[in-house]
LOROMI-203280 format. One record per residue (C-alpha): x, y, z. Coordinates in steps of 0.5 Angstrom, whole numbers, padded with zeros to 4 digits, always signed. Layout:
% residues N
     x     y     z
     X     Y     Z
...
***
This chain:
% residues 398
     x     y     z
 +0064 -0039 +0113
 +0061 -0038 +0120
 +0068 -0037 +0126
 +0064 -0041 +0131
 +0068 -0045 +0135
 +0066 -0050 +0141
 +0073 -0051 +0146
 +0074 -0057 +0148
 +0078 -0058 +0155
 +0077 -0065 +0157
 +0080 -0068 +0164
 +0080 -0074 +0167
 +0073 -0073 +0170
 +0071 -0067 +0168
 +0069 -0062 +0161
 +0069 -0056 +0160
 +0067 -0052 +0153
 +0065 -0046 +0151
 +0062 -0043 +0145
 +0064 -0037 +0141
 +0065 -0032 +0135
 +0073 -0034 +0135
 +0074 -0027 +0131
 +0069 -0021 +0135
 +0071 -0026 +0141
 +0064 -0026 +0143
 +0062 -0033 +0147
 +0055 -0036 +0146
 +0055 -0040 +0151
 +0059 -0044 +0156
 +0060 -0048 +0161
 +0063 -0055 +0165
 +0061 -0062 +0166
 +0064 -0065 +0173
 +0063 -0072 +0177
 +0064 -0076 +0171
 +0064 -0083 +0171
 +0061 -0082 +0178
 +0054 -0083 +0182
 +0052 -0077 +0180
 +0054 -0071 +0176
 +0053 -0064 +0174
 +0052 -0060 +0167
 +0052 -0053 +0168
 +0050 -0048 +0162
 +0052 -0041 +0162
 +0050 -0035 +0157
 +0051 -0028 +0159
 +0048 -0027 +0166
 +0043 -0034 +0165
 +0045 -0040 +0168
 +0042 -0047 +0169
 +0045 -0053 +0172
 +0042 -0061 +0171
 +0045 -0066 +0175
 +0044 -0074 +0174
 +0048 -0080 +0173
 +0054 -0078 +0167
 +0057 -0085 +0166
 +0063 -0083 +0160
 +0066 -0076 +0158
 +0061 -0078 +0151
 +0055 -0078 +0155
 +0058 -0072 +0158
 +0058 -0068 +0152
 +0052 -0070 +0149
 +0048 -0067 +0156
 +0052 -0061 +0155
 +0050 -0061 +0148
 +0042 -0062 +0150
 +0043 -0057 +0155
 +0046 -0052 +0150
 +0040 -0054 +0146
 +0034 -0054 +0151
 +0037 -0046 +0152
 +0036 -0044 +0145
 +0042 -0046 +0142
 +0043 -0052 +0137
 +0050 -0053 +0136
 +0049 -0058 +0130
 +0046 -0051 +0127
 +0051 -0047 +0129
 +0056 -0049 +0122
 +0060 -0049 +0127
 +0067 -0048 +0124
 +0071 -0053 +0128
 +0073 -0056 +0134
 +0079 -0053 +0138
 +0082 -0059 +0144
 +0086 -0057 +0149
 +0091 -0062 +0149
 +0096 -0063 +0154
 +0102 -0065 +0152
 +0105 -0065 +0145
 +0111 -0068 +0146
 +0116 -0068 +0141
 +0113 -0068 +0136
 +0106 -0063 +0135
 +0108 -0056 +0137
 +0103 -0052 +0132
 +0095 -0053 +0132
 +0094 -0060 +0128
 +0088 -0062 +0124
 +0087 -0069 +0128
 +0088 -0075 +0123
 +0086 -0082 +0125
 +0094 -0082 +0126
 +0094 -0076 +0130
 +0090 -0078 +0135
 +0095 -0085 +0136
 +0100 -0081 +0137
 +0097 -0076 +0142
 +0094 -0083 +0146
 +0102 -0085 +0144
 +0105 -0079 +0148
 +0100 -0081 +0154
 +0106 -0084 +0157
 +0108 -0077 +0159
 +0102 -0075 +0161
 +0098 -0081 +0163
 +0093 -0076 +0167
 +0091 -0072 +0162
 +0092 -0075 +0154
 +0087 -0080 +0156
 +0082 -0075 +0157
 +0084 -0071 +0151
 +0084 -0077 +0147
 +0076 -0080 +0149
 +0074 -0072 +0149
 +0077 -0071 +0141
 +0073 -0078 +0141
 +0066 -0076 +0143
 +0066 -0069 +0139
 +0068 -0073 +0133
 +0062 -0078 +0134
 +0057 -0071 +0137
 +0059 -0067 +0130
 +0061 -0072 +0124
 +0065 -0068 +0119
 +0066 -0062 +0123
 +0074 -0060 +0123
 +0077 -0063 +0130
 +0083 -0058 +0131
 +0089 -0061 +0137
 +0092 -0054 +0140
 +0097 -0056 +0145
 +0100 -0053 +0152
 +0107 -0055 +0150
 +0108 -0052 +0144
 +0109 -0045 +0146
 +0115 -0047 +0149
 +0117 -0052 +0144
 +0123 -0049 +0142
 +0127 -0046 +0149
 +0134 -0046 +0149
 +0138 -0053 +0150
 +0141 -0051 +0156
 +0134 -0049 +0159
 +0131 -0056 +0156
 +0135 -0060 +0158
 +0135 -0065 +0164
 +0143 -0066 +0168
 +0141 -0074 +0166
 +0145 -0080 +0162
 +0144 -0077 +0156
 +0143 -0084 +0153
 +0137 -0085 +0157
 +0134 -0079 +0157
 +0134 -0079 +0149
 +0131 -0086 +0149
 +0125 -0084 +0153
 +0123 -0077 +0152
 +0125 -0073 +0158
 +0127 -0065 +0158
 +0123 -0060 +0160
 +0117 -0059 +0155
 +0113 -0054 +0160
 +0106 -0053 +0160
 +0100 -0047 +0160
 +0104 -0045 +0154
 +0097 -0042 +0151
 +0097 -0038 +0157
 +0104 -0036 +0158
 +0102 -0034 +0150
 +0097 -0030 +0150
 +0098 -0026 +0156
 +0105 -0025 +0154
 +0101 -0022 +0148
 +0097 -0019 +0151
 +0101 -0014 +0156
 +0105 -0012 +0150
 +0099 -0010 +0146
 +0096 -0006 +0152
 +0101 -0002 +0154
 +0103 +0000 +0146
 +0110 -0003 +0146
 +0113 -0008 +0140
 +0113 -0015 +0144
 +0120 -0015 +0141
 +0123 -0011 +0146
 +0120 -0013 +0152
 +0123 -0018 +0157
 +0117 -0022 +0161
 +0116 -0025 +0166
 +0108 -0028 +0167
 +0106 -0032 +0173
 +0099 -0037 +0171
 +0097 -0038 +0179
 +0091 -0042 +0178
 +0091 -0049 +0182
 +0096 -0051 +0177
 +0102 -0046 +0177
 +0107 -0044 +0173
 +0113 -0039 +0171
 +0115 -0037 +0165
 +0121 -0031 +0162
 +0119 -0029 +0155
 +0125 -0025 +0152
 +0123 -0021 +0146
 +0115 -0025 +0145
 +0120 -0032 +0146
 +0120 -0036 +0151
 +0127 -0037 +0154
 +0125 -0042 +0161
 +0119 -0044 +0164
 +0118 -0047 +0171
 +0114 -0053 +0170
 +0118 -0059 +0166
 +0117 -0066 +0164
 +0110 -0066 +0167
 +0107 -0060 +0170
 +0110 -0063 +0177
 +0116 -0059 +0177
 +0116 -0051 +0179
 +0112 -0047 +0183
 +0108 -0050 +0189
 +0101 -0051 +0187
 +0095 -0053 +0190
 +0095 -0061 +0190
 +0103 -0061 +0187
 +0110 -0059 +0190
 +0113 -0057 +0185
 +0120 -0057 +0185
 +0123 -0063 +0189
 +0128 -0067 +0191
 +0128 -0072 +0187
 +0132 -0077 +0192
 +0124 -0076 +0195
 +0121 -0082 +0190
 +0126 -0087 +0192
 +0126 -0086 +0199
 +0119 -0086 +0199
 +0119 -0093 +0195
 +0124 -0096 +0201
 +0122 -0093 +0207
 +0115 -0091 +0206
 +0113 -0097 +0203
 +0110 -0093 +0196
 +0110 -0096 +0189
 +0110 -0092 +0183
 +0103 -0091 +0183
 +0103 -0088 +0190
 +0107 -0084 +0189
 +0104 -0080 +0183
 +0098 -0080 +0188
 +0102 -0077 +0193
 +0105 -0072 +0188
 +0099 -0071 +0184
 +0093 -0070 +0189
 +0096 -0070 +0196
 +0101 -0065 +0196
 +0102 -0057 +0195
 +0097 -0054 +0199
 +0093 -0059 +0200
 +0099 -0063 +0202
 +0101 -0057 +0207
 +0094 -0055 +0210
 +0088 -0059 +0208
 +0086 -0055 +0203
 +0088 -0053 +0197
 +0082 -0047 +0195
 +0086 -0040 +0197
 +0080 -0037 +0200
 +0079 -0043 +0204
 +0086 -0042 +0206
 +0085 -0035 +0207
 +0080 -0036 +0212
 +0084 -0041 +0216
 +0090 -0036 +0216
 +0085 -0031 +0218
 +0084 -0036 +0224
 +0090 -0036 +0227
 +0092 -0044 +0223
 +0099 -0044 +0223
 +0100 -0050 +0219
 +0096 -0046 +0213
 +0101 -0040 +0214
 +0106 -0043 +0213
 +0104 -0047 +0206
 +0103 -0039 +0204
 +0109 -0037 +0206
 +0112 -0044 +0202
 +0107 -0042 +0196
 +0111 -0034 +0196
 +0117 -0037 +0197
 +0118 -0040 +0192
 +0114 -0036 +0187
 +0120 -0030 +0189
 +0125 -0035 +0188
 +0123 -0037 +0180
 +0122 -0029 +0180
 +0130 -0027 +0182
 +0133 -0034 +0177
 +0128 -0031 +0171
 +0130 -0023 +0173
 +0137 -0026 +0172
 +0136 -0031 +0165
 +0133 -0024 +0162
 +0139 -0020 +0165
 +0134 -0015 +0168
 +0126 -0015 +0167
 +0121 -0010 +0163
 +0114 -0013 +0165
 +0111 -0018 +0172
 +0105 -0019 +0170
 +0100 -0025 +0174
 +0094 -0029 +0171
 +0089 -0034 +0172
 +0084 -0035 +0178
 +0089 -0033 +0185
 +0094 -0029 +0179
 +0088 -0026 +0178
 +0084 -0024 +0185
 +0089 -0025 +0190
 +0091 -0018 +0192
 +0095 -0020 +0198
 +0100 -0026 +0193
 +0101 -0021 +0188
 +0103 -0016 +0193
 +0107 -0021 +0198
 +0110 -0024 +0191
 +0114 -0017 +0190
 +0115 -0014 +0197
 +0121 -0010 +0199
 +0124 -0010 +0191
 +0123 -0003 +0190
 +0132 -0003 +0189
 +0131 -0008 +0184
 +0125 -0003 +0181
 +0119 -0007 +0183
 +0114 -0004 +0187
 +0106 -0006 +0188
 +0101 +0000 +0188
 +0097 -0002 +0194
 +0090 +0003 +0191
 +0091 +0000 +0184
 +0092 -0007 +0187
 +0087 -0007 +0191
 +0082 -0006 +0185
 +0078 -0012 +0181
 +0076 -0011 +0174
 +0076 -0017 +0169
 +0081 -0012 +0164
 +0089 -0012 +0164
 +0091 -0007 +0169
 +0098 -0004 +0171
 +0098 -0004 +0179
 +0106 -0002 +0179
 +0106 +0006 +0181
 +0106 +0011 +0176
 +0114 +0012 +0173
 +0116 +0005 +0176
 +0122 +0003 +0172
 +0118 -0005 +0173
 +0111 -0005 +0170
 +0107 -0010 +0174
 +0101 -0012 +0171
 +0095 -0017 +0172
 +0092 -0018 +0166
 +0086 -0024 +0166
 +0088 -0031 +0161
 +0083 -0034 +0156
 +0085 -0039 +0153
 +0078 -0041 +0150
 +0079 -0035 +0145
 +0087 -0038 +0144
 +0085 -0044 +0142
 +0078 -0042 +0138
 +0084 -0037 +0134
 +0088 -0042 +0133
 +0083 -0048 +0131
 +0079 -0042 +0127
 +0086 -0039 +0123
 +0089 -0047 +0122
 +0083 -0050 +0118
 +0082 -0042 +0114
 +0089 -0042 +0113
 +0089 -0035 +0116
***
């Protein structure tokens, strides 16, 4: 049987796949689709060094697939042909009721459409990307992997909300987490590069991309994350607050004049970064820091302080940490985030190596100086190959 695998992460307006040996973890080919549903599109092929582009008119996610699918084709691959061994969806939210990789059935896919109540901005998506892949390949296996499941089960106290327990039990609400293929697989990862039992270790990881989150992982088991009911709660991000004061929402309603819909534009798109300085890029940000924008300092300043606060609660929820590892796009490439995240530490065990931080390279490396009692560690996520290994395992059944 082939161990090919098409990764399916499907936004509201925007696609991403990728193609690969699930097994040796050689990609065949990636790429995305962006502007969806706008006037004009754009369709990026990637293998190896070789990259096209095509732009045009993409009116669906369906149309959108079958272009990459053309693309695909039009340089040398057929993904009809491939025996493609099923396809892997990153689906946002699980709730309840999916924590492991599930076969998508006409009642799965309900279900996950269903939960769209918890994560109006992204099911949908999944929903119409599972859809299309269905109708692209008939007969290939549609395999559901979702970000909530690796914090499934955290500890009651950490899951759950101070609200009227009633209410809260009626509708859902506890914290659910997200990233979790992320947090997994690099929790993973640092334990199999340093040679150490995962068992033993105490973790701490920081996925940093546009969306951010923290998690502490006691033994290779979660016990606390930073986002929660939605990927809202937690550290700054680039369009979202994180942790606010809740008493914000209705004060926006009566004094500002908002309604539900408005709030969650403002919350989802208009804050975080973006909110704070216009922009949301961290090279851009940079750049206006590097120009003297004072209003650019301080959403850095807000972005570090907050990542410090969740790394002092998790150091305390662990009683004491082994590893601090960052990830994803600013986790993995911002030097100055990582430094400034654990400067003045060094009574508590933590330092960061300025020579061994200042290197780029795309495999795990340690950036705390030799015999640190912390290591600290910048290991790069892939969550494509996650998603193929779990998709692959499930319809093996290895």
């Amino acid at each position: 049987m082939s161990d090919v695998v098409l990764v399916l992460n499907c936004g509201s307006s925007s696609l991403k796949y990728q193609l690969l040996h699930a097994e040796s973890a050689r990609v065949l080919a990636s790429g995305l689709v962006e502007r969806i549903g706008e006037p004009e599109g754009r369709v990026v092929f990637e293998a190896g060094e070789h990259t096209v582009e095509h732009t045009g008119p993409i009116p669906d996610h369906r149309a959108g697939l079958r272009a990459a699918f053309d693309l695909v084709r039009a340089n040398g691959l057929d993904p009809a042909t491939l025996g493609i061994a099923a396809v892997g969806h990153r689906v946002v939210h699980g709730g309840e009721v999916f924590y492991r990789p599930t076969l998508v059935t006409d009642d799965v896919l309900r279900t996950i459409s269903d939960l769209s109540v918890l994560a109006p901005l992204h099911n949908p998506a999944n929903v119409i990307g599972i859809e299309s892949a269905e109708q692209l390949l008939p007969g290939v296996p549609q395999v559901a992997v979702f970000d909530t499941a690796f914090f499934h089960g955290l500890p009651a106290a950490a899951r759950t909300y101070a609200l009227d327990a009633k209410v809260a039990a009626a509708h859902g609400i506890r914290k659910y987490g997200f990233h979790g293929t992320s947090h997994e697989y690099v929790s993973g990862r640092v334990a199999e590069f340093l040679g150490r039992d995962p068992n033993t270790l105490n973790q701490i990881v920081f996925h940093l991309g546009n969306g951010a989150s923290a998690s502490a992982i006691r033994g290779g088991t979660p016990i606390d994350t930073s986002m929660g009911l939605t990927p809202l709660e937690g550290l700054v991000m680039g369009t979202r607050p994180g942790d606010i004061d809740p008493g914000i929402v209705p004060h926006l309603v009566r004094v500002a004049g908002l309604d539900p819909d408005d709030v969650e534009t403002l919350l989802n798109r208009n804050s975080g970064l973006k909110g704070l300085s216009g922009v949301n890029d961290f090279r851009e940000l940079g750049r206006l820091i590097g120009d003297g924008d004072a209003a650019a300092k301080l959403a850095y300043d807000v972005y570090i302080h907050r990542l410090r606060r969740y790394l002092g609660a998790y150091m305390i929820e662990l009683g004491g940490v082994d590893t601090i590892t960052f990830t994803a796009g600013v986790g993995e490439n911002s030097v100055e985030v990582r430094a400034d995240a654990l400067a003045g530490l060094e009574r508590f065990g933590i330092a960061v190596d300025p020579a061994r931080n200042a290197v780029r390279a795309r495999e795990p490396r340690v950036i705390s100086p030799e015999g640190a009692e912390v290591t600290v560690l910048v290991v790069p996520t892939n969550e494509e190959l996650a998603i193929a290994r779990a998709a692959f395992g499930l319809v093996t059944g290895s």
